[in-house]
C-alpha positions as CSV (number, residue, x, y, z in Angstrom):
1,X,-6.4,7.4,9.6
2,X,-5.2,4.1,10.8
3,X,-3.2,3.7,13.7
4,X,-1.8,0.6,15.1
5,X,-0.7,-0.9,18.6
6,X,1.6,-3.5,18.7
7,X,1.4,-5.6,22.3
8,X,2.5,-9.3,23.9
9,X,6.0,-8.9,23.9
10,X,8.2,-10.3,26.1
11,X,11.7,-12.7,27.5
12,X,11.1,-16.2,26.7
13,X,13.5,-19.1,27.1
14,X,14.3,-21.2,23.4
15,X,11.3,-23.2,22.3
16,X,9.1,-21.3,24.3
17,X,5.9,-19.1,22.9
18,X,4.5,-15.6,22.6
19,X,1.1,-13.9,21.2
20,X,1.5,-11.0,19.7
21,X,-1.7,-8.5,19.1
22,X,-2.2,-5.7,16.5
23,X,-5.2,-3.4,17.4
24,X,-6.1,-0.3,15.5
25,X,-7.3,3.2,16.3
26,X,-8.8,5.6,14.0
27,X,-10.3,3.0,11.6
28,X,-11.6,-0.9,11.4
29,X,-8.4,-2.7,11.2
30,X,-10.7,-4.5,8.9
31,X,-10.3,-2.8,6.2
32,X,-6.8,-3.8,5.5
33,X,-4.6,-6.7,4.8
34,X,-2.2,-6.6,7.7
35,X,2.2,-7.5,7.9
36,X,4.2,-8.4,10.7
37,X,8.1,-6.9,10.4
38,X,10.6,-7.4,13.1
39,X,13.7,-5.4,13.2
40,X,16.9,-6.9,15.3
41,X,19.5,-4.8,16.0
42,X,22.3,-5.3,13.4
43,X,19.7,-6.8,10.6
44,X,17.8,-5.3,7.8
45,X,14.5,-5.0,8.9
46,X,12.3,-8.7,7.8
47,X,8.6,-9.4,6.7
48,X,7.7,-12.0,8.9
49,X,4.2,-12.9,8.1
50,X,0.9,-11.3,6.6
51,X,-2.6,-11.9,6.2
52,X,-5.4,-10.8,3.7
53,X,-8.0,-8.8,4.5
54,X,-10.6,-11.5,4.7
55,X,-8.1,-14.2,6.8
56,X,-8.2,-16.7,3.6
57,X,-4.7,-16.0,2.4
58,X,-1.1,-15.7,4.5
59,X,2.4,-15.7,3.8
60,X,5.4,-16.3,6.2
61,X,9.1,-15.5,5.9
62,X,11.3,-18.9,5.1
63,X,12.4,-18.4,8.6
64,X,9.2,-18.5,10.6
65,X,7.3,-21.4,8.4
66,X,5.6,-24.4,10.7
67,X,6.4,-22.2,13.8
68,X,5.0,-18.9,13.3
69,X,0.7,-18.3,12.7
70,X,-1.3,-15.3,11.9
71,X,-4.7,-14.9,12.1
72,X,-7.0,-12.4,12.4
73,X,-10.7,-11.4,13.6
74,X,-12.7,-8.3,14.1
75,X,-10.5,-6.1,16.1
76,X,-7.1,-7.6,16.1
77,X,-4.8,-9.4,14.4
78,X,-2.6,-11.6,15.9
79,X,1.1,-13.7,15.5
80,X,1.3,-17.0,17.5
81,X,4.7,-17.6,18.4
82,X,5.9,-21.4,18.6
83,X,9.3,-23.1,19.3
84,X,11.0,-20.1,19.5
85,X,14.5,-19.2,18.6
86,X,17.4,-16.1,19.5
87,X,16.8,-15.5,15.9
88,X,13.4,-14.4,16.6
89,X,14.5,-11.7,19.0
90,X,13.8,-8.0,17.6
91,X,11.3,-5.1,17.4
92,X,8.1,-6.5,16.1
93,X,5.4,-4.1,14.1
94,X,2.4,-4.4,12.5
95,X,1.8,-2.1,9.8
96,X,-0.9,-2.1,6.6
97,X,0.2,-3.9,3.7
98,X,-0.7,-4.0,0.0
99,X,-2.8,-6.8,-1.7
100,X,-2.8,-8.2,-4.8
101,X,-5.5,-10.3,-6.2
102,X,-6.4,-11.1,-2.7
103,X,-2.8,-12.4,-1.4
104,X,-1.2,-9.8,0.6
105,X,2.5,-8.5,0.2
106,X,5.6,-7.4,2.3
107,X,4.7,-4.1,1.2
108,X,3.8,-1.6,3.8
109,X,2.0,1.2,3.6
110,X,0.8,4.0,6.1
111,X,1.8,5.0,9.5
112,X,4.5,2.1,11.8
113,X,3.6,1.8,15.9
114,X,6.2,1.9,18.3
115,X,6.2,-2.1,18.3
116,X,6.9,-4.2,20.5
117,X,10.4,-6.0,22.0
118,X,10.7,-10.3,21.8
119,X,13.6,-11.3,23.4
120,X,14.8,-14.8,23.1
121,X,17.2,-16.1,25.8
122,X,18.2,-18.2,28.3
């Protein structure tokens, strides 16, 4: 059974960056297409980005495009993130997601990991 780890979070000023890893137990992580979803206190919880299971094909949320990348090899998969905002603060996860036709989707399946906290502020 897949089980995923969530690690690089942090405090970072505005415009500054994080990495943010997603490792998995139990199974190759892959064998699945893989979503980032953050959750900030207050919000409904938001697919930020996802990636296929081959790396060819990602998709961001509207509010991460130009600033936020995922990619992916072997063991981990990972979210760059660039020019950061307050906005971005929350409880990021990783978490499988569906595919279609070889594009992933926000839609998770499986088991969430604790996450972990991005805190934007000066």
């Amino acid at each position: 059974q897949l089980q995923l780890q969530e690690s690089g979070g942090g405090l970072v000023q505005p415009g500054g960056s994080l990495r943010l890893s997603c490792t998995a137990s139990g199974t190759s992580i892959d064998y699945y297409g893989i979503a980032w979803f953050r959750q900030a206190p207050g919000k409904e919880r938001e697919g930020v980005s996802c990636i296929s299971i081959s790396g060819g094909s990602t998709n961001y949320a509207d509010s991460v495009k130009g600033r936020f990348t995922v990619s992916r090899d072997e063991t981990a998969v990972y979210l760059q993130m660039d020019s950061m905002e307050p906005e971005d603060t929350g409880v990021y996860h990783c978490v499988a997601t569906k595919m279609d036709q070889g594009r992933c989707l926000f839609e998770f399946f499986g088991s969430w990991g604790p996450g972990t906290q991005v805190t934007v502020s000066s």
